[in-house]
MARKOLPA-25326 format. One record per atom (N, C-alpha, C, O): x, y, z. Coordinates in pm, whole numbers, plus 50000, padded with zeros to 5 digits. Layout:
X; Y; Z
...
END
This chain:
25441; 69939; 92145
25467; 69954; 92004
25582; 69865; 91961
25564; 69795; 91861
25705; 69858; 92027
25795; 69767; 92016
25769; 69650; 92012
25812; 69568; 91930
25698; 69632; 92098
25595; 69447; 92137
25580; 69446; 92012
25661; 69395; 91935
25458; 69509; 91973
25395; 69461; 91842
25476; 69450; 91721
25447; 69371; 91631
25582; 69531; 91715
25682; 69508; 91601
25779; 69365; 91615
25823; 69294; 91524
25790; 69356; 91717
25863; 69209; 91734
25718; 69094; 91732
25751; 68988; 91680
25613; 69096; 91764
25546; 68965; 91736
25521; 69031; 91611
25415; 68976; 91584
25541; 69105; 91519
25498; 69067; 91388
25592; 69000; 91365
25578; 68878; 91371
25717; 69055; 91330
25829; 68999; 91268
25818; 68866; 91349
25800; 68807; 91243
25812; 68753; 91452
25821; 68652; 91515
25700; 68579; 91439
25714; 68463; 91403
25566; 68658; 91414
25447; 68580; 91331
25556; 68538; 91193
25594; 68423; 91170
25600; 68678; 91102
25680; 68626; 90999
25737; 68513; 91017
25676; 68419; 90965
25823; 68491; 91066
25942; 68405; 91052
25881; 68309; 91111
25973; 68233; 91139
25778; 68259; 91151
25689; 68135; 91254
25610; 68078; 91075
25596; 67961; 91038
25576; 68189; 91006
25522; 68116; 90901
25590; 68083; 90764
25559; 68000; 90679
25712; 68192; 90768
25836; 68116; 90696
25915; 67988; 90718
25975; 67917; 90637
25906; 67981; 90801
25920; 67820; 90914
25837; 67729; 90910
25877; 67613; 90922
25704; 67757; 90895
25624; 67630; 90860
25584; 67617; 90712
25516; 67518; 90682
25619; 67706; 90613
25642; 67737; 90509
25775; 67617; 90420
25773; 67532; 90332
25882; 67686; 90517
25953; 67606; 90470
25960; 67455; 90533
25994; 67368; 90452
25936; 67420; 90645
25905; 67247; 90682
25758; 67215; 90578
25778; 67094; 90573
25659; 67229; 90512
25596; 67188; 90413
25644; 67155; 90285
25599; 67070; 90209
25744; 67234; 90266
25862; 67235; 90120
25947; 67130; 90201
25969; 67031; 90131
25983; 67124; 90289
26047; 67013; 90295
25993; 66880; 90249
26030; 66803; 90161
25845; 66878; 90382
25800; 66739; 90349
25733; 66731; 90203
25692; 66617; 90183
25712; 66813; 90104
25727; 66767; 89992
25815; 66729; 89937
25806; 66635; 89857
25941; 66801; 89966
26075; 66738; 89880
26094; 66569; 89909
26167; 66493; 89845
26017; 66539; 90010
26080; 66421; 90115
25997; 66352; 90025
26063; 66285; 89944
25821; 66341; 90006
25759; 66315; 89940
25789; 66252; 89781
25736; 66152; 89733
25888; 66339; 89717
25903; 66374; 89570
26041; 66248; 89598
26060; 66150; 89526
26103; 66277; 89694
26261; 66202; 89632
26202; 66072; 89721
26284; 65980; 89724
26106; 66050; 89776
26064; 65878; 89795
25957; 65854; 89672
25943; 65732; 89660
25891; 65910; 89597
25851; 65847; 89464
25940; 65844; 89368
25916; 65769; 89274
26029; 65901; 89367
26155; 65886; 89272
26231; 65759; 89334
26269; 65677; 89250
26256; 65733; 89456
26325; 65603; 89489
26207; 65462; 89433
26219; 65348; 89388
26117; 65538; 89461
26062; 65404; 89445
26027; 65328; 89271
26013; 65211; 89235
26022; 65467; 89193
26060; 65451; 89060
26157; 65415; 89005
26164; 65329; 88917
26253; 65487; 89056
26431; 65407; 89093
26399; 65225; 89066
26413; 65161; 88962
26358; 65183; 89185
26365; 65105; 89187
26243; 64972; 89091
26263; 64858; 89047
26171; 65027; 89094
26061; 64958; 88935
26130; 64920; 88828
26119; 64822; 88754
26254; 65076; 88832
26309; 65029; 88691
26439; 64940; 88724
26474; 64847; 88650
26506; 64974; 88837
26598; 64904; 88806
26538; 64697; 88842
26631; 64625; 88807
26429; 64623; 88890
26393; 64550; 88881
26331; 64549; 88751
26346; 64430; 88723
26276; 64596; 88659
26297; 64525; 88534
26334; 64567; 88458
26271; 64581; 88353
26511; 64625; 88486
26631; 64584; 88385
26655; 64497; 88388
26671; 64439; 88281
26683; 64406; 88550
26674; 64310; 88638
26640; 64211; 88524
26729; 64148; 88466
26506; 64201; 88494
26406; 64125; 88478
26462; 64124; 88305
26502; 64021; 88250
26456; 64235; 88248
26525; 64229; 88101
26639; 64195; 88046
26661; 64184; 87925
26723; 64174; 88144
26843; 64127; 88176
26853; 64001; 88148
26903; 63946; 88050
26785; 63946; 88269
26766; 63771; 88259
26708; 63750; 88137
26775; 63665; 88078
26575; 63805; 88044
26507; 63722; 87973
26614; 63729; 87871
26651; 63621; 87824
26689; 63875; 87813
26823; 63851; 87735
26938; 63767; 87710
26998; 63742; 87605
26955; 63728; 87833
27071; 63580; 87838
27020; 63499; 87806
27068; 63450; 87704
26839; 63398; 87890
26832; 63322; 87844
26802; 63268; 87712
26812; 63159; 87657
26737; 63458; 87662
26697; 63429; 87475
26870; 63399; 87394
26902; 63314; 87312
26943; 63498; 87454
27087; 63447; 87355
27112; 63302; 87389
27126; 63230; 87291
27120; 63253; 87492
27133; 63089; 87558
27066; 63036; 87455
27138; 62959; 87391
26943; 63047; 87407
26833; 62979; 87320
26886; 62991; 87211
26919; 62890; 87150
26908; 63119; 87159
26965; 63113; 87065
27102; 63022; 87019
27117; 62970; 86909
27190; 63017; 87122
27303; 62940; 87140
27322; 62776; 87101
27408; 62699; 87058
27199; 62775; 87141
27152; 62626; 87137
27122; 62605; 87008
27174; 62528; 86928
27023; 62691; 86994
26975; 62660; 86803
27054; 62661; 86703
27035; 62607; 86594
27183; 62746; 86751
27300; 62747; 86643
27371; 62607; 86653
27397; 62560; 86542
27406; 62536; 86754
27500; 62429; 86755
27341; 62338; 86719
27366; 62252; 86634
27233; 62337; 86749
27169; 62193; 86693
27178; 62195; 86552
27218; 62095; 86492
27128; 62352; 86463
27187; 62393; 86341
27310; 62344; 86264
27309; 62313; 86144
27409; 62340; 86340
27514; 62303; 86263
27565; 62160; 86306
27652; 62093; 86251
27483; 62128; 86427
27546; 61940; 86411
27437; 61912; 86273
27470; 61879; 86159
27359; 61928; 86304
27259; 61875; 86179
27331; 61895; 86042
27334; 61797; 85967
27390; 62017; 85998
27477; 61995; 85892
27528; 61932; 85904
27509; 61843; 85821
27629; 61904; 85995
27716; 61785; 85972
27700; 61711; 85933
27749; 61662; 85832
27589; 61660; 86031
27565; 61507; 86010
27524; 61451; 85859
27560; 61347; 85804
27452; 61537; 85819
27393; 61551; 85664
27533; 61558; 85533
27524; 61554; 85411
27636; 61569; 85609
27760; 61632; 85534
27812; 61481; 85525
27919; 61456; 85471
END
């Protein structure tokens, strides 16, 4: 009778145990699609980043050809 009260309680806790290693490997699951989303975005801030400088650069340019051209006209 004792036996059987200890392999229950040992079944318990054998399937609270594999219970909880499944919650794990989901958590493990969940925070590597989050890294990897992590990282999507931070390559195209990356990417939004660069096209931002070189559009202000462009822009940069158009202002000084802009205003030699006044000049020159001046």
């Amino acid at each position: 009778m004792q036996s059987d009260i200890k392999e229950r309680k040992l079944s318990v806790l054998q399937r609270k145990i594999e219970n909880l290693e499944e919650l794990l490997k989901e958590k493990d699951n969940q925070l590597e699609l989050s890294r990897s989303k992590l990282n999507a975005v931070q390559a195209q801030t990356f990417t939004s980043e660069g096209t931002l400088t070189s559009l202000e650069e462009a822009l940069n340019d158009r202002d000084k050809q802009v205003r030699l051209k006044i000049q020159i006209r001046i």
